[in-house]
C-alpha positions in Angstrom: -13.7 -20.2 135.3 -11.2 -20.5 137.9 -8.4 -21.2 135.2 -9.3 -18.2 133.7 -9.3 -16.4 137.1 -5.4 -17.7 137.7 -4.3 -16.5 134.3 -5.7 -12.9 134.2 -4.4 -12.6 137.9 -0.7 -14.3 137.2 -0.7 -11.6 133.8 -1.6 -8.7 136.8 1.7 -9.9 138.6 3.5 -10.4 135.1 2.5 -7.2 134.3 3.4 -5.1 137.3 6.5 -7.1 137.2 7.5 -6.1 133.6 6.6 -2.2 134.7 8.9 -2.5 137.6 11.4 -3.7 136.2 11.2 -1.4 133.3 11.0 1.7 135.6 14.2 0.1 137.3 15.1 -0.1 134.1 14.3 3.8 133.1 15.4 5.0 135.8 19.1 3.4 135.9 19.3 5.1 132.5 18.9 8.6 133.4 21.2 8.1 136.4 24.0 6.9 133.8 23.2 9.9 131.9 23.1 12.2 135.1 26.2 10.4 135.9 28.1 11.1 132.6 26.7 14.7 132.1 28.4 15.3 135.8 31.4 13.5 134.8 32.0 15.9 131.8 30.9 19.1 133.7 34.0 17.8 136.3 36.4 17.1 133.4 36.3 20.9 132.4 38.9 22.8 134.3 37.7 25.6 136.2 38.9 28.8 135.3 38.2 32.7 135.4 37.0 35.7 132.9 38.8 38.5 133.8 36.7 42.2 133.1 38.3 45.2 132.2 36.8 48.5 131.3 35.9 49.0 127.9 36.2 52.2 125.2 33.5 53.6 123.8 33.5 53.6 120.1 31.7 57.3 119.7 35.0 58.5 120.9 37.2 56.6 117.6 36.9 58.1 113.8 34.1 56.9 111.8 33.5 57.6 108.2 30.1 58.4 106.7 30.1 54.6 105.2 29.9 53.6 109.1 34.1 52.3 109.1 35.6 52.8 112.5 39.4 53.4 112.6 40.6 51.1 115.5 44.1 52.3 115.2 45.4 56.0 114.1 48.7 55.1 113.3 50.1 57.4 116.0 49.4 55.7 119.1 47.6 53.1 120.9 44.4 54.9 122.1 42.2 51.3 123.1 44.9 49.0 122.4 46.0 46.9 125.8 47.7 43.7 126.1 45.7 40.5 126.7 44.8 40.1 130.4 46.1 43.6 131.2 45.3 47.3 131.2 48.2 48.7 129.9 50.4 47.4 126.6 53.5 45.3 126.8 56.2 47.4 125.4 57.3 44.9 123.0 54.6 45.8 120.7 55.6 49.7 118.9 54.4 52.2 116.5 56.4 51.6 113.7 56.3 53.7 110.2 52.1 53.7 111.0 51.9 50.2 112.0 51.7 48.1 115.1 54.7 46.3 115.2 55.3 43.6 117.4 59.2 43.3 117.7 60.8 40.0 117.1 62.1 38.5 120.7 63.3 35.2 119.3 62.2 34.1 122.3 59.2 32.0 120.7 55.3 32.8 121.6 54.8 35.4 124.5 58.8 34.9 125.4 59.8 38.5 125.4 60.9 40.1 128.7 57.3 42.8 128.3 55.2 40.6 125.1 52.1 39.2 125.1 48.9 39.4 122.7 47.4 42.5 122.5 43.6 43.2 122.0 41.5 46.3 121.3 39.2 47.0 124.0 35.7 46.9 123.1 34.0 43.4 122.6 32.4 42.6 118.8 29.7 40.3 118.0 28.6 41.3 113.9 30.8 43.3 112.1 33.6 43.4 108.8 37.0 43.8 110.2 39.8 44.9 107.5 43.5 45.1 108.0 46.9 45.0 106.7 49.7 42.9 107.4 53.1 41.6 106.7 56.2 39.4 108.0 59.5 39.3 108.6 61.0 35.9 107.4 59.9 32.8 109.2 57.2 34.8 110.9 54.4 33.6 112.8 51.3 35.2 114.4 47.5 35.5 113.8 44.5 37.3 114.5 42.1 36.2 117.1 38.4 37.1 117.1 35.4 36.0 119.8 38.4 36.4 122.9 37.4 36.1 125.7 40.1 37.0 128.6 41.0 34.1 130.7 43.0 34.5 133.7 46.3 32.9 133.5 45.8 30.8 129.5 46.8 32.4 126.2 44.2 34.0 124.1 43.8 31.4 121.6 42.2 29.0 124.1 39.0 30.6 123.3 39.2 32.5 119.8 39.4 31.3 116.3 42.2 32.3 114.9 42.6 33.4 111.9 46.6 32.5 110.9 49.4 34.6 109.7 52.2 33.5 108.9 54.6 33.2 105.8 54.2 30.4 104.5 57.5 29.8 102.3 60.1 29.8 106.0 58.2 29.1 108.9 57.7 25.3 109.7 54.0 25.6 110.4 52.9 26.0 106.9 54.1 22.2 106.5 52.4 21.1 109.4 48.2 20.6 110.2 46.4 18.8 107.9 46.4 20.1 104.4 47.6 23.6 104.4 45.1 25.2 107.4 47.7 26.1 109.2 49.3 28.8 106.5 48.2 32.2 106.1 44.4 33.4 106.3 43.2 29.9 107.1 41.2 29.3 110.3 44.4 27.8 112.6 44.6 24.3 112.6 40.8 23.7 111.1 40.3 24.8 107.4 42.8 26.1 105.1 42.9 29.2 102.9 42.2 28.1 99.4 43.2 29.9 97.4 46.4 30.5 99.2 47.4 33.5 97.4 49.4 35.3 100.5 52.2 38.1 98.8 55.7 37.2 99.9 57.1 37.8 103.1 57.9 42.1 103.1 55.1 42.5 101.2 51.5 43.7 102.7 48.9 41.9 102.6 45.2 42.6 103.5 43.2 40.8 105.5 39.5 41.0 105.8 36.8 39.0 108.5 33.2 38.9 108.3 31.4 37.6 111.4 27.4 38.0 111.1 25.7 35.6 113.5 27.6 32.6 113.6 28.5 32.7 109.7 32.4 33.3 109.8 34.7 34.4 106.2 38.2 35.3 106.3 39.0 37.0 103.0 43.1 37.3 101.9 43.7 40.2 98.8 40.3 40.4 98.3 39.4 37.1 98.1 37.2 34.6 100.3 39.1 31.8 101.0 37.1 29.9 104.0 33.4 30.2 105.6 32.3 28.6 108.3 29.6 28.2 110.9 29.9 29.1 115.2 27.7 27.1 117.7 26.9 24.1 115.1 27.4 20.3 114.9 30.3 20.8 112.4 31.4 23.4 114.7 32.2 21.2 117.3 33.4 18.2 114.7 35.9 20.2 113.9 37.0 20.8 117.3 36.7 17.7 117.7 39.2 16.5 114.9 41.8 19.5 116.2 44.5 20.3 118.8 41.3 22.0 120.9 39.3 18.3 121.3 37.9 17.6 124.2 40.0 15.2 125.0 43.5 16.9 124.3 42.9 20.1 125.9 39.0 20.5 128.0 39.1 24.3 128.6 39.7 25.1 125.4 37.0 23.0 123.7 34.7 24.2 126.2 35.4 28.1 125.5 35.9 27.5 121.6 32.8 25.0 121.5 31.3 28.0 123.4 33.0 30.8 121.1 32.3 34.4 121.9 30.9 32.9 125.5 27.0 33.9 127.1 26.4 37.1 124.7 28.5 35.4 122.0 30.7 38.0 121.4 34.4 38.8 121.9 37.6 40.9 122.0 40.1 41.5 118.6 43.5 40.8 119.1 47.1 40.2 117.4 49.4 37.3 119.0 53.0 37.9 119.8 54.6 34.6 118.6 58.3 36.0 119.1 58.6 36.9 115.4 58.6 40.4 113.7 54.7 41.0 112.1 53.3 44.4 111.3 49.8 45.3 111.2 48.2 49.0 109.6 45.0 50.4 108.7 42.9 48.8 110.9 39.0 49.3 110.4 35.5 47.7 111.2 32.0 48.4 110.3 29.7 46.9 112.7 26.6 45.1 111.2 24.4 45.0 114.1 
């Protein structure tokens, strides 16, 4: 009886001994994880969204299938630069296209360049455009900006590339072919890549509808893909934007359109001469 006495009391102690340590135990864990979920908060830069007024869209053209004219041809009624209220004077009205003159001087080098964006944020909509290049020309479209004080505006939008793809170095660079024309920038490529040749207009189409992204080139889709995902954030992952190579960025992009999930238009000045015309969305809210 007494045997039996000293081995239920020496399993108590074993047993209290086994829950303390696996509290210990339990408890270490979630400060590791506390500790690493600090640790990649602190590795994210800190940084500032800048808020400008917006235009209302009652005041732009609509027709009666619901298409907004974003730019009249004329002049630049909502158009601004990117982290400004007023447009860089690099950027003309050229033959009834935005023109953004050719400064040689490489991405936002001109003396008065910079992106440009129209003012009004987008969240589900069909955007259709025109474009063309000079040769060796380089730009792109961005979607889902969000203005950040002092960084370019591709270090939180998708961009969707433009380029011509026969001259300008970039086409041969990336992984195979997303970095030529109508291909999400240095993620998917445009298959098929049917871009006209450089002089030649092109149009450009991009359907966002709650997370589900297609870029359309000549009336063609040529990539889908899916915001706020896993494979999402593997592909940021496995591009210039990773976490590791550049923080901000992956946590804006991973993050794309930010808290309402929604963004700013806009057309990068890369130094080279692009035009873009009839410019028109249809918002699918």
């Amino acid at each position: 009886m007494k045997k039996v006495l000293v081995s239920a009391c020496a399993l108590l102690v074993m047993g209290s001994m086994v829950a303390c340590c696996g509290g210990k135990k339990e408890a270490a864990q979630e400060d590791e994880k506390a500790k690493a979920e600090t640790e990649t908060k602190a590795a994210v830069p800190e940084y500032k969204l800048l808020d400008f007024p917006a235009v209302n869209l009652d005041d732009f053209k609509k027709d009666a299938d619901g298409w907004i004219t974003l730019f009249d041809g004329k002049t630049f009624t909502g158009w601004r630069g990117y982290d400004r209220a007023d447009m860089p004077t690099q950027w003309v009205i050229d033959d009834n296209a935005i023109h953004i003159k050719g400064s040689g001087e490489g991405e936002a080098g001109a003396k008065d360049g910079g992106d440009i964006l129209f003012a009004h944020k987008f969240k589900n909509y069909e955007l259709e455009f025109e474009w063309k290049v000079a040769k060796g020309s380089n730009s792109g479209v961005f979607y889902m900006i969000q203005e950040v004080e002092g960084e370019p505006a591709y270090i939180s939008a998708p961009e969707y590339q433009i380029l011509d793809n026969e001259n300008h170095p970039d086409a041969k660079l990336g992984k195979d072919g997303n970095r030529q024309s109508a291909s999400l920038y240095d993620m998917i490529p445009a298959k098929p890549q049917n871009a006209k040749a450089i002089g030649e207009w092109n149009k450009g189409k991009i359907v966002s509808f709650k997370g589900t992204i297609v870029h359309y080139q000549n009336d063609e889709a040529v990539l889908e893909y899916h915001l706020w995902t896993p494979q999402w954030t593997e592909m940021l992952q496995a591009s210039k934007f990773s976490q590791e190579k550049w923080p901000l960025a992956f946590e804006l992009l991973n993050n794309c359109g930010g808290v309402n999930r929604e963004g700013f238009i806009g057309f990068q000045d890369h130094g080279d001469d692009v035009w873009f015309r009839n410019i028109r969305i249809k918002i699918s809210d």
